[in-house]
BAKOL-921505 format. One line per field, with one value per residue (C-alpha): residue in three letters; x, y, z; residue number from 1. Coordinates in Angstrom, 3 decimals. Example, Ala and Ser with C-alpha at 12.3 -4.5 7.8 and 13.67 -1.06 7.14 Angstrom:
2
type c(ala/ser)
x c(12.300/13.670)
y c(-4.500/-1.060)
z c(7.800/7.140)
seq c(1/2)
//
This chain:
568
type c(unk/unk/unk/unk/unk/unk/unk/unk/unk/unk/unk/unk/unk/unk/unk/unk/unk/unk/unk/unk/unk/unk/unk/unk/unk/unk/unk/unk/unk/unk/unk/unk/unk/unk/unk/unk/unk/unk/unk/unk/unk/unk/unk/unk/unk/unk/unk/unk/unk/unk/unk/unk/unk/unk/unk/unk/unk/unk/unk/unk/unk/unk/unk/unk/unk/unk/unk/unk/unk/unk/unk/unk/unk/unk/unk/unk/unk/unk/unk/unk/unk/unk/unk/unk/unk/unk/unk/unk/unk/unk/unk/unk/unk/unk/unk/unk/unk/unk/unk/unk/unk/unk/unk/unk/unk/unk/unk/unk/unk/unk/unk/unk/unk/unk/unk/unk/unk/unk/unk/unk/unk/unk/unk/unk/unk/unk/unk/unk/unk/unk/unk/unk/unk/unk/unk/unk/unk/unk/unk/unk/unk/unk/unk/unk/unk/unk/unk/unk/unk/unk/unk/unk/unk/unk/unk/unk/unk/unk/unk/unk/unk/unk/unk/unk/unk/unk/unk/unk/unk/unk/unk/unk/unk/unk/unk/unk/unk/unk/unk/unk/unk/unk/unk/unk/unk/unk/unk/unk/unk/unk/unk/unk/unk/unk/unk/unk/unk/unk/unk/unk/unk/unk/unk/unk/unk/unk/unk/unk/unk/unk/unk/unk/unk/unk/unk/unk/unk/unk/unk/unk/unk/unk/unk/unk/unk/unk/unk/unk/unk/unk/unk/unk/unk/unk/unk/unk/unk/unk/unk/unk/unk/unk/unk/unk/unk/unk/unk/unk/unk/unk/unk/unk/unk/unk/unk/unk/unk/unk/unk/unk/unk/unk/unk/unk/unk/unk/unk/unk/unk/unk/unk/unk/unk/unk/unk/unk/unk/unk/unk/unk/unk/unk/unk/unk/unk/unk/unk/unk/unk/unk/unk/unk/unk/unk/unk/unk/unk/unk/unk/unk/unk/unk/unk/unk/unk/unk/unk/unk/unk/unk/unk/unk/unk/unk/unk/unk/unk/unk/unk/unk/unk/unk/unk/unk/unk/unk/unk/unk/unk/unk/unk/unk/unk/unk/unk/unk/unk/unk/unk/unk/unk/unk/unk/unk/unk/unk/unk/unk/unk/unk/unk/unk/unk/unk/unk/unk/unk/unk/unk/unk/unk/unk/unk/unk/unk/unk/unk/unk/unk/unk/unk/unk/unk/unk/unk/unk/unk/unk/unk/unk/unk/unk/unk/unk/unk/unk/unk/unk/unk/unk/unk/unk/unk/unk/unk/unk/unk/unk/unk/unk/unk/unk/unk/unk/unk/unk/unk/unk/unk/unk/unk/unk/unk/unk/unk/unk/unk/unk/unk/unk/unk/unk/unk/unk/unk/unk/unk/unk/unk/unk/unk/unk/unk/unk/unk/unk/unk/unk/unk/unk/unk/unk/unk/unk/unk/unk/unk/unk/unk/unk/unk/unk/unk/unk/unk/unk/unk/unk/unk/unk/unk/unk/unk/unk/unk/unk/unk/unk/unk/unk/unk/unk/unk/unk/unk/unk/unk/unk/unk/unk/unk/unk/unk/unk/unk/unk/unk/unk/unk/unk/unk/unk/unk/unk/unk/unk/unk/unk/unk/unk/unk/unk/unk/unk/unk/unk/unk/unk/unk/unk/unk/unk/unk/unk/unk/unk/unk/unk/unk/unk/unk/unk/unk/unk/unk/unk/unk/unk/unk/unk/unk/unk/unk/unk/unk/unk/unk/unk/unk/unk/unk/unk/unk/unk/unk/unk/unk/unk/unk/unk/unk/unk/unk/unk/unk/unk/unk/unk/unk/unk/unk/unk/unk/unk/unk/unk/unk/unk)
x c(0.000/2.792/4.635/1.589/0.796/4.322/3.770/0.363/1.659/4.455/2.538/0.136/3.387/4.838/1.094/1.166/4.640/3.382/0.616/2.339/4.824/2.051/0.878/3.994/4.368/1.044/1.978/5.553/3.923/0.997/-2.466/-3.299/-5.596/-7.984/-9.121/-11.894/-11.969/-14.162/-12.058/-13.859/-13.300/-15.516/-15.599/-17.385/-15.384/-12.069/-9.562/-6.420/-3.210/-1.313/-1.883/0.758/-0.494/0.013/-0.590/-4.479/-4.985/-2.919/-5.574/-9.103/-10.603/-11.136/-7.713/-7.087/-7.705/-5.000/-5.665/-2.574/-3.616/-6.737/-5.593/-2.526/-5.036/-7.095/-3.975/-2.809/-5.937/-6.431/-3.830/-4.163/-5.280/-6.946/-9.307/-12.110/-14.226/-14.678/-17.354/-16.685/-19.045/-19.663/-21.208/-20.343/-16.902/-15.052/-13.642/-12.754/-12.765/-8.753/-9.441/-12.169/-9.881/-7.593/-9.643/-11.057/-8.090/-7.407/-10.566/-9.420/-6.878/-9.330/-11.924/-9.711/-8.994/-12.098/-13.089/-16.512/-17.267/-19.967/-20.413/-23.318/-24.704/-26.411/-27.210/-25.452/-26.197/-28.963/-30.330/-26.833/-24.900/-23.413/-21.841/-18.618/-20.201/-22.172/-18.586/-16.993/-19.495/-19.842/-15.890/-17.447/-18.907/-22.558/-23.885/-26.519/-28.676/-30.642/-34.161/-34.180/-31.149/-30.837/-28.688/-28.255/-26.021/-26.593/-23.210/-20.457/-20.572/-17.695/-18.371/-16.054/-17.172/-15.781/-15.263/-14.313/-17.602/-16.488/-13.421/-14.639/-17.465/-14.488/-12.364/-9.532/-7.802/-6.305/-3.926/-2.646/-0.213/-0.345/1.267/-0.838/-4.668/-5.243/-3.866/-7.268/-6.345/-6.255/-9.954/-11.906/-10.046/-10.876/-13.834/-17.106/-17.926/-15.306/-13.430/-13.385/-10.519/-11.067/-14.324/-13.224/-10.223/-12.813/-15.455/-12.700/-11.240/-15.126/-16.108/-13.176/-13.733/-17.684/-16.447/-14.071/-17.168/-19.361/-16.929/-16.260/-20.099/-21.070/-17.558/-18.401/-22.446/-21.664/-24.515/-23.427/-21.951/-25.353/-27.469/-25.446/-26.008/-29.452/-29.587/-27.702/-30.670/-32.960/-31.733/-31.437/-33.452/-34.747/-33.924/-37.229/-35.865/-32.176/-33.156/-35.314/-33.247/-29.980/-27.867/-27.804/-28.553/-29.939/-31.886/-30.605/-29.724/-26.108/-27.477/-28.099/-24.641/-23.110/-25.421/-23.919/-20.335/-21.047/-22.535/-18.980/-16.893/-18.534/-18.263/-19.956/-18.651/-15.612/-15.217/-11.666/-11.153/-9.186/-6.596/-5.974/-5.571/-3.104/-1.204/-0.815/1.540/2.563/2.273/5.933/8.200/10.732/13.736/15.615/14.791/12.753/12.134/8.731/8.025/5.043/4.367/0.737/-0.742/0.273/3.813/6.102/8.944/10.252/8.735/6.011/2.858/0.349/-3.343/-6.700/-4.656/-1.455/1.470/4.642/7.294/10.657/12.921/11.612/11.408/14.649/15.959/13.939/15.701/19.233/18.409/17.459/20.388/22.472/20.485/21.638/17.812/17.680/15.084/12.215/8.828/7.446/3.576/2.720/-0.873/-0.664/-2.163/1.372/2.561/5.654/8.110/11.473/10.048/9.063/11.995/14.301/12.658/12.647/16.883/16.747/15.020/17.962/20.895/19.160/19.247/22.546/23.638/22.382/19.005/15.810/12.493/9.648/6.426/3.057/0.010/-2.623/-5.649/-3.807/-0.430/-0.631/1.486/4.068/3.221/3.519/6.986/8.470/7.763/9.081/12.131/11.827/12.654/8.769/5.500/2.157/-0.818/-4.722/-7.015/-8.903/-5.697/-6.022/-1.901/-0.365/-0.847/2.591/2.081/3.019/1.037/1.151/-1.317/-0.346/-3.036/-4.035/-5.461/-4.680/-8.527/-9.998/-7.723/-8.541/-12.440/-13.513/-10.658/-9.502/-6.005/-4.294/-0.409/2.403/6.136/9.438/11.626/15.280/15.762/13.758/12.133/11.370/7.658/8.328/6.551/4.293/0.244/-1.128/-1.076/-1.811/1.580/2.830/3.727/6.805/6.657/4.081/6.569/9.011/7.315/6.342/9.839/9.801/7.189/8.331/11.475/9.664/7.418/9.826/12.288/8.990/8.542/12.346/12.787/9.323/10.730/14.282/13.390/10.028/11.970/9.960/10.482/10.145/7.432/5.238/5.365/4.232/1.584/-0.230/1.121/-0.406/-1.325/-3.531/-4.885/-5.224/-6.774/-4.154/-5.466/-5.370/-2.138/-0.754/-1.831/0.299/3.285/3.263/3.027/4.131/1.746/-2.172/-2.020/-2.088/0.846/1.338/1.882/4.161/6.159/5.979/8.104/10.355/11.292/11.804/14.733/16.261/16.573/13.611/11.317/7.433/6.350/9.679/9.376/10.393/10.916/8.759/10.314/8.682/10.954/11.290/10.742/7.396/8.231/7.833/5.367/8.022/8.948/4.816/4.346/7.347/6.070/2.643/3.864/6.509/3.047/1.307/4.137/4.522/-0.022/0.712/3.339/1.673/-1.468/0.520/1.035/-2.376/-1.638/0.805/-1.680/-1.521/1.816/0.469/-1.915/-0.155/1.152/4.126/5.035/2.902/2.948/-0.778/-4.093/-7.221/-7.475/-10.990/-12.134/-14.713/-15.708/-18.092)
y c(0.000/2.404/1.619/2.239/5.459/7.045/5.988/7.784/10.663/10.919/10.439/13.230/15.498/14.542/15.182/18.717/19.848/18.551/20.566/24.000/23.292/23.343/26.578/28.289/27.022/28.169/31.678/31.847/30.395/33.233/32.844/34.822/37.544/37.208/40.134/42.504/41.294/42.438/43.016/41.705/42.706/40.947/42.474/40.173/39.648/41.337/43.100/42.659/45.117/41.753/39.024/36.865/33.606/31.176/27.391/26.926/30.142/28.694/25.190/27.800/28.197/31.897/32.696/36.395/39.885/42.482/46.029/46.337/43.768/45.587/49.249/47.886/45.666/48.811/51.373/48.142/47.575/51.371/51.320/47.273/46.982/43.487/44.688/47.094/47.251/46.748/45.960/46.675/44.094/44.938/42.195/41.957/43.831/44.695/47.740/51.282/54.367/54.386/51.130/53.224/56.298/53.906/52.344/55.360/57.248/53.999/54.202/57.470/56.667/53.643/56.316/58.951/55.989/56.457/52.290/51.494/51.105/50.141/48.991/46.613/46.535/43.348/45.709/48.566/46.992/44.285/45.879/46.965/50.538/49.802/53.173/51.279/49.271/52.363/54.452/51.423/51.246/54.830/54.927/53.519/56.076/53.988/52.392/49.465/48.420/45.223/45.560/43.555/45.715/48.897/52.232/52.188/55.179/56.466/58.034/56.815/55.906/55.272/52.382/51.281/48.735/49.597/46.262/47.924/46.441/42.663/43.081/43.908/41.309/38.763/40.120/41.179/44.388/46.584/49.080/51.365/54.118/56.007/59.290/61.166/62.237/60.921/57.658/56.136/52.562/51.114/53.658/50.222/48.725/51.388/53.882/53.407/55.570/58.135/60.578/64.390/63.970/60.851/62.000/65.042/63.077/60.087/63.289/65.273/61.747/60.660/64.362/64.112/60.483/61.785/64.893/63.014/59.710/63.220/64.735/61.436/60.920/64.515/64.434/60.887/61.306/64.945/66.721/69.252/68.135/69.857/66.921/64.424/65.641/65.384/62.059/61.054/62.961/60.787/56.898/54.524/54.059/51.025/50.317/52.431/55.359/55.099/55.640/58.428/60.477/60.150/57.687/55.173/54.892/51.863/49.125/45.500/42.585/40.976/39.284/42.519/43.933/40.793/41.587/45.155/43.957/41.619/43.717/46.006/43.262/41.974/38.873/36.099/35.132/38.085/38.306/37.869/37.218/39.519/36.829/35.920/38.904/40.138/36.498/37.847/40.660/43.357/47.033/47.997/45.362/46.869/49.449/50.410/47.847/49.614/47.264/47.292/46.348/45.702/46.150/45.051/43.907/44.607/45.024/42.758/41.192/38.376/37.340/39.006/36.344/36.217/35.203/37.001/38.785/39.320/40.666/42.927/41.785/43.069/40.387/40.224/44.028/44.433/42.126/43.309/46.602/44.784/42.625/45.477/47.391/44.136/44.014/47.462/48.767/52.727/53.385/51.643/52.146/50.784/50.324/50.577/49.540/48.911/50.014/49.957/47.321/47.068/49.565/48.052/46.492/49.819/51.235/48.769/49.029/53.019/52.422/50.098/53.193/55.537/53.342/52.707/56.475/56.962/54.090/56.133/54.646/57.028/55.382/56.769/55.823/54.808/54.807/52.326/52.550/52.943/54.170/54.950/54.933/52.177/52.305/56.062/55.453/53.181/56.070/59.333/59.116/58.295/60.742/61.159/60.270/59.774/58.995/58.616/61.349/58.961/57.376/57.088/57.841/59.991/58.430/59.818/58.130/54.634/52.807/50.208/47.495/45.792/43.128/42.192/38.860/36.607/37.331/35.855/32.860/31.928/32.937/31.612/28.506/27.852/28.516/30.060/31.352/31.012/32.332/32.831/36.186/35.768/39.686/42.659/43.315/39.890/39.960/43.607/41.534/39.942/40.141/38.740/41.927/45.683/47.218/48.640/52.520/51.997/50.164/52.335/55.313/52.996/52.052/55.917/56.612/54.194/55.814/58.905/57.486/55.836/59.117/61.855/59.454/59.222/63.230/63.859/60.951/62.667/66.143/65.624/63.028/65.309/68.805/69.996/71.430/69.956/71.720/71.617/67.933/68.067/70.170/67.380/63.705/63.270/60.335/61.647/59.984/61.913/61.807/61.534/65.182/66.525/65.122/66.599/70.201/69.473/68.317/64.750/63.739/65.092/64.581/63.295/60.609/57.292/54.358/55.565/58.804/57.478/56.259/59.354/60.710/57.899/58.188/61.814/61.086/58.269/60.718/59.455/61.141/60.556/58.842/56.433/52.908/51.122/47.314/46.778/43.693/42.954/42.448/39.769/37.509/35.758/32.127/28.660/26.115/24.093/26.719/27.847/24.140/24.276/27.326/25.529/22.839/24.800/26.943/23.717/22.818/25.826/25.610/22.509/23.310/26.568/24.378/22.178/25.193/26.840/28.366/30.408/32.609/34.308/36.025/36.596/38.593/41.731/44.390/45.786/49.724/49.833/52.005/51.093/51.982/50.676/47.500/47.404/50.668/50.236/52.906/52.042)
z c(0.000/0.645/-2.342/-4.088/-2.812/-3.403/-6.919/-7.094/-5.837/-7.774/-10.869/-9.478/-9.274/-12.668/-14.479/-12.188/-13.270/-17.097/-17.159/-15.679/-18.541/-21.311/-19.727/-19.619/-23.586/-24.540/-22.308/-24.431/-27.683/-27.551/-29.399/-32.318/-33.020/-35.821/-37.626/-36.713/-33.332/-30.678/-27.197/-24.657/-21.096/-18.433/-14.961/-12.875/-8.931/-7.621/-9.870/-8.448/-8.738/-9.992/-11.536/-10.423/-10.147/-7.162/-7.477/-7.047/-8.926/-12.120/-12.131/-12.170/-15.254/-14.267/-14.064/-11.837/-14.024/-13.109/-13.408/-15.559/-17.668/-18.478/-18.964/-21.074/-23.198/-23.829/-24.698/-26.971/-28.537/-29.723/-32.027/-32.961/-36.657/-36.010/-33.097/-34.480/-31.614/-27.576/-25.171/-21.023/-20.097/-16.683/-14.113/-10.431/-10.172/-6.830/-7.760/-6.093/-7.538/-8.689/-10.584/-12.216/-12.902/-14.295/-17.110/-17.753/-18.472/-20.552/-22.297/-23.763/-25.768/-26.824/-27.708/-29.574/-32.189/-32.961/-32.747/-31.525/-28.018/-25.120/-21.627/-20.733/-17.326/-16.269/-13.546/-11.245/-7.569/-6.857/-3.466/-3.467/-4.415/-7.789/-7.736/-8.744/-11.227/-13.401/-12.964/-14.524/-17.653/-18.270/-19.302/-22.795/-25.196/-25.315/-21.765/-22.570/-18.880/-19.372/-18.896/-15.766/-14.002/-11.625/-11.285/-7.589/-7.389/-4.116/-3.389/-1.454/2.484/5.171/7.589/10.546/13.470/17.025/18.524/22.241/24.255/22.206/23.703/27.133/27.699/26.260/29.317/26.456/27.811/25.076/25.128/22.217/21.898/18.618/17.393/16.507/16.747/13.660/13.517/13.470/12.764/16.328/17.157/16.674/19.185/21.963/20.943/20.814/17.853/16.023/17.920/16.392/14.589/13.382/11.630/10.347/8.107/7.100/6.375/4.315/2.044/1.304/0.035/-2.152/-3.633/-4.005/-5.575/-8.014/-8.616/-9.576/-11.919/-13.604/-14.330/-15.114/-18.143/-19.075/-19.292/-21.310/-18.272/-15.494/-12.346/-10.515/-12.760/-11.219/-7.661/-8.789/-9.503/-6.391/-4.428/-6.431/-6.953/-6.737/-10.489/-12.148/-15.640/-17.169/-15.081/-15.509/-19.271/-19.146/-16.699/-19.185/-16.879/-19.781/-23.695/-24.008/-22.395/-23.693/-23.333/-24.115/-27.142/-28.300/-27.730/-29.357/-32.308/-32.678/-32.487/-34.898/-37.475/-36.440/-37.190/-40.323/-38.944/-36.088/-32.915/-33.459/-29.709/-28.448/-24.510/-22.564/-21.266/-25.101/-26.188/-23.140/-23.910/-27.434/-26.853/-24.569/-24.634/-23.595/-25.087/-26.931/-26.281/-22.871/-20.236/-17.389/-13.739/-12.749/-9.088/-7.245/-3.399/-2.910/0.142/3.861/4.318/5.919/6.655/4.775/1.434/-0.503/-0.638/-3.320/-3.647/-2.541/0.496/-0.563/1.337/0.205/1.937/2.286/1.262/-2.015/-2.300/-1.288/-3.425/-6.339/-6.094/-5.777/-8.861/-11.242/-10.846/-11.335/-14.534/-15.102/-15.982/-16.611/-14.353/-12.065/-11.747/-8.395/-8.081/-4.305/-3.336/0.445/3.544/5.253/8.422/9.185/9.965/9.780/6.785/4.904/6.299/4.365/0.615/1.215/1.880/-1.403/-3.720/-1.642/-2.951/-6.409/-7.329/-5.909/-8.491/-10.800/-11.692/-11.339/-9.672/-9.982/-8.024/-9.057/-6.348/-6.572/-4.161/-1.248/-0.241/3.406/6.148/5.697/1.847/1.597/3.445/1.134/-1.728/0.092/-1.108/-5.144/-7.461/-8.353/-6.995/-8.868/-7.595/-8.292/-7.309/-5.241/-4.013/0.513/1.027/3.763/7.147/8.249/12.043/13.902/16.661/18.638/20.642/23.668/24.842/28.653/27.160/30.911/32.338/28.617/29.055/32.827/32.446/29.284/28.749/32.031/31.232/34.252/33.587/35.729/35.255/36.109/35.050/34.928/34.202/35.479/31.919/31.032/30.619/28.419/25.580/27.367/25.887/29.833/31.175/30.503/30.495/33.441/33.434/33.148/30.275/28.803/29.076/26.976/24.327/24.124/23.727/20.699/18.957/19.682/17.791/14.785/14.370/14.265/12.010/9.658/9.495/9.159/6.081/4.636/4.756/3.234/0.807/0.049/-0.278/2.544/6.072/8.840/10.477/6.949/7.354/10.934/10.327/7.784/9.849/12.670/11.493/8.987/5.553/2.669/-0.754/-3.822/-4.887/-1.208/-1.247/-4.685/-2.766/0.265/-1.614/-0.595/-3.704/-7.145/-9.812/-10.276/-12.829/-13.310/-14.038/-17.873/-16.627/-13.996/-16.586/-19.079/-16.324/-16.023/-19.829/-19.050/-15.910/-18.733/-21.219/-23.416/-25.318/-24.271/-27.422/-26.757/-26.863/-23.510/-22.379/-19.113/-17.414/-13.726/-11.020/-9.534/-11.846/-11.697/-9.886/-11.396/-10.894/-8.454/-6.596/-6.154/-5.236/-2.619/-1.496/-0.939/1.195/3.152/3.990/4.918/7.295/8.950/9.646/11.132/13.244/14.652/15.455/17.621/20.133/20.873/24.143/21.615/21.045/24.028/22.772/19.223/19.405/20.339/17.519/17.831/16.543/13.172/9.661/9.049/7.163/9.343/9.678/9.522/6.984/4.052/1.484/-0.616)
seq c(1/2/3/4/5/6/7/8/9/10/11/12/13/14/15/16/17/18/19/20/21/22/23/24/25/26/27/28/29/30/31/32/33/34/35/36/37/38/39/40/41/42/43/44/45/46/47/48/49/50/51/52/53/54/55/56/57/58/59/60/61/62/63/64/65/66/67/68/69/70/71/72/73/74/75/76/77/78/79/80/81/82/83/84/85/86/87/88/89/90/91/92/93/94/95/96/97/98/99/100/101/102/103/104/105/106/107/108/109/110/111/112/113/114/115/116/117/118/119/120/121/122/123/124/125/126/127/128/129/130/131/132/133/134/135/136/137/138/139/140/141/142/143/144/145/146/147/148/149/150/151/152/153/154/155/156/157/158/159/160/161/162/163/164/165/166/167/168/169/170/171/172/173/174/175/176/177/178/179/180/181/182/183/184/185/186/187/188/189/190/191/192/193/194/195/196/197/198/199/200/201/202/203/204/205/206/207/208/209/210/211/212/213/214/215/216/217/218/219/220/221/222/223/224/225/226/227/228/229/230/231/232/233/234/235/236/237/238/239/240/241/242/243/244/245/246/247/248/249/250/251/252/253/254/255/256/257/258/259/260/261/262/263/264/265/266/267/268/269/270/271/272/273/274/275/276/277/278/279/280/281/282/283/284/285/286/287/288/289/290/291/292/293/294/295/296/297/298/299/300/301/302/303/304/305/306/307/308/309/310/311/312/313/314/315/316/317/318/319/320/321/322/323/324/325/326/327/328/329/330/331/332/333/334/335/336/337/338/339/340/341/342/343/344/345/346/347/348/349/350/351/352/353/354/355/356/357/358/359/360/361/362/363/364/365/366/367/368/369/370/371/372/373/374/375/376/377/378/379/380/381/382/383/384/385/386/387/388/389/390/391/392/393/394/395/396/397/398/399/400/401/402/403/404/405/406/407/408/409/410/411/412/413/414/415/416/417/418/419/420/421/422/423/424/425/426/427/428/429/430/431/432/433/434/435/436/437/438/439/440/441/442/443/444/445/446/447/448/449/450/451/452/453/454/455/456/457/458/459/460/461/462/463/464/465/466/467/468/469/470/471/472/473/474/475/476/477/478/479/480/481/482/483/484/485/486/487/488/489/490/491/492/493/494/495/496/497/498/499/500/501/502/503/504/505/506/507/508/509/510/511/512/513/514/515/516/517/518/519/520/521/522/523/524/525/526/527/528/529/530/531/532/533/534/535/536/537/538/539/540/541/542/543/544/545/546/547/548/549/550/551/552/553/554/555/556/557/558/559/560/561/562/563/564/565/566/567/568)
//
């Protein structure tokens, strides 16, 4: 039986490993593009910042949609002989506002070709907001609502849960120091409801991603911005309304918009799959190599992780930097989309961008939805920083959480703790017990540390002083356009634009062709397959230790977003 089983399973692994190698063929190999294609871009579930596949995500028939992918497909596409035509066929998509301003901005070079173009709505929200969803469509020139579907633009609305009286009837005693006022993201821990100033940042970023949702419907829809505010007073709107009022042009079905694109084409069935037609070429291929480097998810230590959460960690950051200049690229563009986390971690990819331009290599930053705290620290110091008008960056503060977590354990498990200290400060890191004043005082003096290091980095590497930097931290977030008015970051504009401005430092011209090459290079089905396993391992051997917990749960200093923060 056992020498039967190692056989099965290494046939499993050889068929695995055979069928990753097919991919990667058909990946190098490419499809082709007939002509008087349709390009077909279905938004139905999350749109991630990369699509950099991990093991499971490589065996799905729905294999994940990048946002790069799609804007690059559309720029690509406008000036592609063989595609005449393109349909955003939006059904159920997770997206935010910068994802929005992203394809739209996209969409306009698709639309100055001059190549037919529509977004279908199965429907904007089903007794949801689809604020996200109509913002998405309207980047086409026509918007087609099936009969059946809704405009549910209601506007946009900030929600955070305050878990302080779960925390109390569990017996769980928190404790956070944060610098400063606004540092909101430990508030859910220990407030009821907002504080002043915590409301007055939340109140300031959701006027300006309203204002900017507004703007981009009254432009796109060709009515005044005061019409939209109208019909935010008014929806949501069924489909009979939605028509009458302007929101859409059409009321359809699909068939119908498969109809059009045929009669377009000249041709049946002329629709061509986003994921073909990305696998068929690439937008910057071709002239001085350029590194592009992605740090999406919470930031860490260690190595970056992929998937539905991912993590940016610092290893592979680090080494990311390290490897392009060994490459001897011109210049980097680095994508951040990240909330922040760690601060040694952030700390050591902002030293990597430091030594890159002193090797002579300009890096130039691109901001996704978020770039807060820890993320907006990895960027200060880049030659230039773009981000998104709705962009959340800023966050120039640090925090930390200590946990009295001994009366949970003895109340509600039983678990009583004893212990033996062989120095004075022993139990420093303990999470049994609410820090002692004297202990509070040092971690104070940490923070203190972390904070003013955060405000003195931001200032030189931001050509700012001191006290101007100051005056807008505090822990603060900040809206990409806010931000471009403070001087935190440099320019409003999307990735291209980023790296309009990187050809500029290389010595390019703007119409210059570049070679894009992502750093570090994407990993092989072994090593995602290792990587699986060594993740399995280290489950196991964490659930072989639950009365670890007790000294897990504590955070220590923090460059972070909320933890808990929805917009939508």
């Amino acid at each position: 039986m056992a020498r039967a089983l190692k056989w099965f399973l290494l046939l499993s692994f050889i068929s695995l490993v055979s069928g990753f190698v097919l991919i990667a063929l058909a990946l190098v190999i490419g499809p082709g593009v007939p002509q008087k294609s349709v390009l077909h871009l279905r938004f139905a579930g999350r749109l991630r910042e990369t699509a950099e596949p991990d093991l499971f995500s490589m065996l799905k028939t729905d294999k994940p949609v990048s946002l790069a992918t799609v804007t690059d497909s559309v720029r690509r596409a406008a000036h592609d002989d063989r595609v005449v035509g393109l349909i955003l066929d939006v059904r159920a998509p997770e997206v935010g506002m910068t994802d929005v301003q992203a394809i739209a901005q996209a969409m306009e070079t698709f639309r100055a070709a001059g190549k037919w173009n529509v977004g279908f709505l199965e429907t904007a929200g089903e007794f949801d907001r689809g604020d996200a969803a109509y913002g998405l469509a309207t980047a086409a020139d026509t918007v087609v609502l099936s009969p059946p579907g809704d405009v549910n633009l209601v506007g946009l609305r900030a929600e955070v849960p305050f878990l302080k009286g779960t925390l109390e009837r569990l017996r769980l005693q928190v404790h956070v120091d944060k610098r400063y006022e606004f540092k909101n993201a430990p508030n859910s821990l220990t407030e009821s409801k907002m504080t002043a100033p915590h409301r007055e940042a939340l109140r300031a970023l959701v006027d300006d991603i309203q204002e900017d949702l507004t703007l981009h419907l009254a432009t796109r829809r060709k009515v005044p911005v005061e019409t939209v505010a109208e019909w935010y007073a008014a929806g949501p709107f069924t489909a009979d309304e939605a028509a009458k009022k302007g929101l859409v042009d059409q009321l359809g079905y699909f068939d119908s918009v498969l109809a059009e694109a045929e009669k377009v084409a000249g041709r049946e069935q002329p629709l061509i799959e986003l994921g073909a037609y990305a696998a068929s070429g690439q937008l910057h291929h071709r002239g001085p190599e350029v590194a592009l480097i992605y740090a999406d998810g919470e930031i860490m230590r260690g190595e970056s992780g992929g998937g539905d959460s991912p993590t940016a960690g610092s290893d592979t950051l680090t080494q990311a930097f390290r490897d392009a200049r060994q490459a001897e690229v011109k210049g980097v563009l680095f994508r951040i989309n990240s909330p922040g986390g760690s601060y040694v971690a952030s700390d050591l990819v902002r030293r990597e961008i430091e030594v890159t331009r002193a090797a002579g290599v300009p890096v130039v930053v691109s901001m996704g939805s978020l770039a807060a705290s820890g993320g907006y620290f990895m960027a200060i110091g880049a030659d230039r920083i773009f981000a998104e008008s709705a962009t959340i960056t800023g966050s120039i503060g640090v925090f930390a959480v200590s946990l009295g977590a001994r009366a949970f354990f003895e109340h509600w498990l039983g678990v009583t703790f004893d212990s033996y200290d062989a120095t004075p400060n022993a139990d420093f890191f303990s999470q049994l017990d609410p820090p002692a004043a004297a202990r509070k005082a040092r971690m104070g003096t940490f923070l203190d540390r972390i904070y003013e290091d955060f405000v003195t980095k931001t200032a030189a590497g931001r050509n700012l002083a001191h006290d101007a930097v100051d005056k807008v931290a505090h822990g603060r977030v900040w809206s990409g356009r806010a931000a471009k008015r403070l001087g935190l970051v440099d320019e409003v504009g999307d990735s291209e634009a980023a790296l309009t401005a990187l050809k500029g430092l290389i010595g390019v011209g703007a119409d210059a062709e570049v070679s894009l090459q992502v750093f570090p290079k994407p990993k092989s089905p072994l090593a995602l397959l290792s990587e699986i396993l060594d993740e399995s391992a280290r489950v196991l051997a964490w659930s072989k230790s639950g009365a670890r917990l007790a000294s897990e749960v504590g955070a220590g200093p923090m460059l972070r977003m909320p933890w808990i923060f929805d917009v939508h």
